[in-house]
C-alpha positions, 0 to 999 in steps of 0.5 A, a space after each residue: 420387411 415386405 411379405 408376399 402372402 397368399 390367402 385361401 378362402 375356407 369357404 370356398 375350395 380353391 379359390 386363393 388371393 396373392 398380395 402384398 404387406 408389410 404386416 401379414 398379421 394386421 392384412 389378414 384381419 383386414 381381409 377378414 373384416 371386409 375391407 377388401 372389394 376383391 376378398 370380401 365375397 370369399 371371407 373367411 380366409 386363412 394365410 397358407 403361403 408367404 415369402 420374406 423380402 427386404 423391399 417393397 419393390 421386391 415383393 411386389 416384383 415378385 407378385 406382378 411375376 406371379 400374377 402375370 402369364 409367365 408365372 402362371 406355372 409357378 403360382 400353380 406349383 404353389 397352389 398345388 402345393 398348398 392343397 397337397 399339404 391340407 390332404 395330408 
């Protein structure tokens, strides 16, 4: 299984990062870690979201599409559906 993921980081308020894996448990830790140019300055990060597929393709399928101009509405659905659910 392949895993669209978000990460949000407890540092710093609304700042959020979509990727890929296929093992969200050993991804996060790496994140954590600083193994990642793109997260490092933002750590720590906790998993908030994630999405199940059967292929790789799938999933990174799914991320282009939330990642591109006409996904923006849907990451931004999912993002404030996310800070909805850590005001309750």
């Amino acid at each position: 299984m392949y895993y669209l993921y978000v990460l949000s980081s407890l540092k710093f308020e609304n700042k959020f990062y979509i990727g890929v894996t296929s093992n969200l448990k050993r991804r996060l830790h790496q994140h954590n870690k600083g193994w990642s140019k793109s997260t490092k300055p933002y750590i720590p990060w906790a998993l908030v979201y994630s999405e199940e597929y059967k292929t790789k393709e799938a999933a990174y399928k799914r991320e282009w599409f939330l990642k591109s101009p006409k996904g923006y509405l849907e990451k931004k659905r999912i993002f404030n559906s996310l800070k909805k659910e850590d005001k309750v």
